[in-house]
N, C-alpha and C positions, 0 to 999 in steps of 0.2 A: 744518791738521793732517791729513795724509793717512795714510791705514792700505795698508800693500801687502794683494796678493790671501791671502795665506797668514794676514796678521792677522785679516779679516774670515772668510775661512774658521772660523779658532778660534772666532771670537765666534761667529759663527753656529752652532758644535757646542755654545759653551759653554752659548746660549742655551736649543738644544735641550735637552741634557742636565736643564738648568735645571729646563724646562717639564716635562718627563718627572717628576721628582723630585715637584714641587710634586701634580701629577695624582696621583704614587702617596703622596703622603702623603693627599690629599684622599681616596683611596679606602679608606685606612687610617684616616681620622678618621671616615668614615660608619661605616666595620665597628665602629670603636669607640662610636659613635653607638650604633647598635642595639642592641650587648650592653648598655652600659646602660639602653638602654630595657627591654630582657628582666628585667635585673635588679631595676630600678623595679616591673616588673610583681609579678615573684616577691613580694619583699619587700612590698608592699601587701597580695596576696592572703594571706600569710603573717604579717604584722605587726597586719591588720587585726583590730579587734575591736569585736567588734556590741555595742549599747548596753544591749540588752538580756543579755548576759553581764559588764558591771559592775558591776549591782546583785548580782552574785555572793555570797553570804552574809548579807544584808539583809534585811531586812522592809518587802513592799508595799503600800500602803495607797491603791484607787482613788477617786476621791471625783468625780461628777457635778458641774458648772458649768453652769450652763446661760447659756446668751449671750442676754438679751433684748433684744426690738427698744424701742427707749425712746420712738416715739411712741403703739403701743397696745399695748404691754405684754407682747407676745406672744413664746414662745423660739423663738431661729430655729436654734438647736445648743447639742447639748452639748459640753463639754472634759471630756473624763476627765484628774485630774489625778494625777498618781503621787507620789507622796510615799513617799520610798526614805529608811529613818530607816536609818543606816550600825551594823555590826553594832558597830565600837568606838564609838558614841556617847558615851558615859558622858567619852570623852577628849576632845570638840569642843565648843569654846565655842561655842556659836549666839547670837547676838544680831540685834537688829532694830533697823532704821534706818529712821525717819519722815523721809517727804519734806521736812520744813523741815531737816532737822540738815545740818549741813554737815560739807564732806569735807576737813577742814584734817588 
């Protein structure tokens, strides 16, 4: 199957063209790359919210743990624990589950 000079000529522009297109979309997908990385940023630093702005309207309650060493008895830190009782409480059922109950 022979191709004359004028056929391979075409292919060879078609190729080019080709390669051209592909490079300018890739340069168009990193641009679009970025902005969304911009966007991601935005949105994080704007969507974020610190832990300590959820107990929002709550009542805090810290309470000392102390972690002792169990061969002489001795504490090697405390845990402050927060105990965040939610302002509609009155509407949440709390309950407790002992390690033997199973979870059917």
């Amino acid at each position: 199957m022979g191709f004359s000079d004028d056929q391979i000529h075409d292919i060879l522009e078609l190729k080019e063209q080709l390669t051209e297109e592909i490079e300018k979309h890739i340069e168009e997908i990193e641009k679009l790359e970025k902005n969304i990385s911009v966007l991601n940023t935005i949105l994080k630093q704007t969507s974020f919210t610190k832990a300590s702005d959820l107990t929002h309207g709550t009542e805090k309650k810290k309470d000392a743990v102390p972690i002792i060493k169990n061969s002489d008895g001795s504490t090697i830190a405390n845990v402050f624990v927060c105990k965040t009782i939610p302002a509609n409480a009155d509407k949440i059922n709390l309950f407790k589950i002992s390690p033997r109950d199973s979870f059917k």
